[in-house]
C-alpha positions in Angstrom: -52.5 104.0 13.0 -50.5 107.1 13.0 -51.2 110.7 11.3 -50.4 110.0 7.8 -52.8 106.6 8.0 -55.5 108.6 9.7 -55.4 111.3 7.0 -55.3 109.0 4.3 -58.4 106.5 5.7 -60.4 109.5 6.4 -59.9 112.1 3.9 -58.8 114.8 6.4 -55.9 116.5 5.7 -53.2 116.0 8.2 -53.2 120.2 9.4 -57.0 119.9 9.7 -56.6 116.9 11.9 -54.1 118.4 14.1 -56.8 121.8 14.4 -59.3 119.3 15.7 -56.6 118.0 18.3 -55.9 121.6 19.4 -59.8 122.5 19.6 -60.2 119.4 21.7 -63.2 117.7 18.9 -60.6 114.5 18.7 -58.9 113.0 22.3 -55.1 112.7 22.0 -53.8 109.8 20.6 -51.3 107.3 21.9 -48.5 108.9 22.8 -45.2 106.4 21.2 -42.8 109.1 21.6 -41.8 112.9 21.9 -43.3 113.0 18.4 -45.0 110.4 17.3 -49.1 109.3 18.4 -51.2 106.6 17.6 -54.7 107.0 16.9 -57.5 104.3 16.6 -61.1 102.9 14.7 -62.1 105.6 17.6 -60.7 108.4 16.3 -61.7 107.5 12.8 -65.2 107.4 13.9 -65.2 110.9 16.2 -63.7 112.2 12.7 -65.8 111.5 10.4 -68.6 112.6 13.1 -66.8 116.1 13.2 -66.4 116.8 9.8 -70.2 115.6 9.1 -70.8 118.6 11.8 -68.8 121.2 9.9 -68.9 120.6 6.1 -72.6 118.9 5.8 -74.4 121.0 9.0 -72.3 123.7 9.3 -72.0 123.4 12.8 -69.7 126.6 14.3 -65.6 124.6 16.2 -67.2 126.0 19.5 -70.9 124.4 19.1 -69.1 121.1 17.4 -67.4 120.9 20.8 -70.1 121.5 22.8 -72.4 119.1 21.1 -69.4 116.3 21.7 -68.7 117.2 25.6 -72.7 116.1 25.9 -71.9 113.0 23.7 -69.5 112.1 25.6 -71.3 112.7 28.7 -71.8 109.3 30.2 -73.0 110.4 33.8 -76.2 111.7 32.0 -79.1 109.5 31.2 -79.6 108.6 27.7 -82.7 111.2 27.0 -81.0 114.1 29.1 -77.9 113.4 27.0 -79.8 113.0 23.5 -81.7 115.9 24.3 -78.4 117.7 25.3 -76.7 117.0 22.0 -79.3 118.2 20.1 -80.0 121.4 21.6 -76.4 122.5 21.6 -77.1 122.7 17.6 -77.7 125.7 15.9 -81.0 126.8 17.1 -83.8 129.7 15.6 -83.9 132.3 17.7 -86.2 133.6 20.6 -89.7 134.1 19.2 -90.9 138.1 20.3 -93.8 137.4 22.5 -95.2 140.4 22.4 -96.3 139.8 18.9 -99.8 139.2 18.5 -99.0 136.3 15.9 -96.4 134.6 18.3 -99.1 134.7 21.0 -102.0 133.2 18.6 -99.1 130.1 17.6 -98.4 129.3 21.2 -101.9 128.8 21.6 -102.5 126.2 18.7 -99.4 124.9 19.3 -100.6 124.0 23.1 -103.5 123.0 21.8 -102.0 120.6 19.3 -99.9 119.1 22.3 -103.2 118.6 24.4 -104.7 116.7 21.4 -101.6 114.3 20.8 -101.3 113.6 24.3 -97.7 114.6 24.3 -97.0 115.5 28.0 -92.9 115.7 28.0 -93.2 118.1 25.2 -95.8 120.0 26.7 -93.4 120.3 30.2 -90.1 121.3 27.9 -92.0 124.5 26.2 -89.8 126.9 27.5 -86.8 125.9 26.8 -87.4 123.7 23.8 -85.4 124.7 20.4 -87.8 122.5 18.8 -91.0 124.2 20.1 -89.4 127.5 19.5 -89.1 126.7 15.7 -92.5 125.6 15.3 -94.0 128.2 17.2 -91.9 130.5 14.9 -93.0 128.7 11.7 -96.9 128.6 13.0 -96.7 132.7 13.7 -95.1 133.5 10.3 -98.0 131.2 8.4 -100.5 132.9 10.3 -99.1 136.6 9.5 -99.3 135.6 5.9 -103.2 135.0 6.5 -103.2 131.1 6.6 -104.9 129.9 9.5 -102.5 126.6 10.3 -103.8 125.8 13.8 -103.6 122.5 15.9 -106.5 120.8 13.4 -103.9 121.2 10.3 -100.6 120.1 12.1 -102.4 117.2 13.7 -102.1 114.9 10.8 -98.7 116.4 10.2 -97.3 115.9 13.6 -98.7 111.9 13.9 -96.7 111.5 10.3 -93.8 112.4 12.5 -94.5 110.8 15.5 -94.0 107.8 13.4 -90.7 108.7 12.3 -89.2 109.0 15.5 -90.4 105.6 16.1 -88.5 104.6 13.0 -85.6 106.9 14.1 -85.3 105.4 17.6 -85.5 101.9 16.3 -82.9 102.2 14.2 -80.9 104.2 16.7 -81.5 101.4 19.2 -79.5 99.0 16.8 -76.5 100.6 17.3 -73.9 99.1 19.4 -72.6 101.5 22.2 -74.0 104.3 23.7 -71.8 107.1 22.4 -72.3 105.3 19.2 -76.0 105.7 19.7 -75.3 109.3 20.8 -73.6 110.3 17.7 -76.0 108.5 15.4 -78.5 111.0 17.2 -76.5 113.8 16.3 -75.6 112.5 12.6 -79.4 112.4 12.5 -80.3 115.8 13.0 -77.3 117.0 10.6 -78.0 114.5 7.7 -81.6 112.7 8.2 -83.6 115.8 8.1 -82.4 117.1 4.6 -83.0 113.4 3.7 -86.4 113.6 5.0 -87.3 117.0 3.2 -85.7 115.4 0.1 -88.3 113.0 0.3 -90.8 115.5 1.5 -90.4 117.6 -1.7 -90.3 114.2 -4.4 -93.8 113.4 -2.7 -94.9 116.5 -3.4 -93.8 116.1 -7.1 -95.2 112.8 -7.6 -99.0 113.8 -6.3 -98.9 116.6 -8.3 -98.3 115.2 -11.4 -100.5 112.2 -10.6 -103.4 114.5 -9.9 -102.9 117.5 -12.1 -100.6 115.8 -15.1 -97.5 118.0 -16.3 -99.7 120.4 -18.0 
């Protein structure tokens, strides 16, 4: 398809298109002449993975391209190259560890990881984004005088080891590897408001069903 047919099947206008070709978020298309390129089902996909990025997640040009150089990383291994992907995300930043609360959630949060049994995440503490935020979240409960330790987020973290079951099983159905890659990505942009949609409706549902609507 040319320009004009990729514009019009995705919804991206043809200038916004041509940015993404300078910032290097879409390959080049066939060249057919001096002026002319042909693009592909390809380049509609990487497209609509881009602008998910940018409008939905509002993922920065230079982290989108990052996060795609991983993706399109195929002398990685597939967790090296999820994991990859997902880190080049926005991420919270550095926890102060001098803070007395910090300290106190990087103990419960080791002990949680002790009592799930979850070894890789126990290895990847210092440089997790993931651990980071929950350490963060732990320490800022605590320093409002809640006491959420590893015997709280137990039952909490199981609930979500059973999603990324669910996750990676439906991940696994996808057809290519970059195609798994991106649905990784799409994931953590889209699935995650989807699951605190949910999250939040739960919520509303047990609390009418135990306290009624008065």
């Amino acid at each position: 398809m040319r320009l004009a047919q990729l514009s019009a099947r995705s919804g991206v206008s043809a200038a916004t298109i041509k940015y993404y070709l300078r910032e290097g978020l879409l390959p080049p298309g066939r060249q057919v002449n001096a002026t002319t390129a042909e693009y592909d089902e390809e380049h509609l996909r990487r497209l609509r993975l881009v602008r998910a990025m940018i409008q939905v997640g509002r993922v920065p040009v230079a982290k989108v391209r990052e996060v795609l150089g991983h993706v399109d990383d195929d002398s990685l291994g597939r967790t090296i190259r999820l994991g990859a992907a997902l880190w080049a995300l926005p991420q919270v930043p550095e926890p102060d560890e001098d803070d007395e609360y910090v300290r106190a959630a990087h103990d419960e949060v080791g002990t949680l990881l002790d009592r799930l049994g979850w070894e890789n995440a126990k290895q990847l503490t210092t440089i997790s984004p993931a651990y980071r935020s929950l350490v963060l979240a732990v320490a800022a409960f605590r320093r409002l005088g809640y006491d959420w330790g590893a015997e709280v987020l137990a039952p909490y973290a199981e609930l979500m080891h059973r999603t990324a079951v669910l996750d990676l099983d439906l991940l696994e159905t996808q057809p290519s590897e970059p195609e798994r890659i991106e649905f990784a990505v799409l994931g953590a942009i889209l699935n995650e408001p989807v699951l605190q949609a949910l999250h939040r409706l739960a919520q509303e549902e047990e609390s009418s069903r135990r306290y009624g609507f008065e």
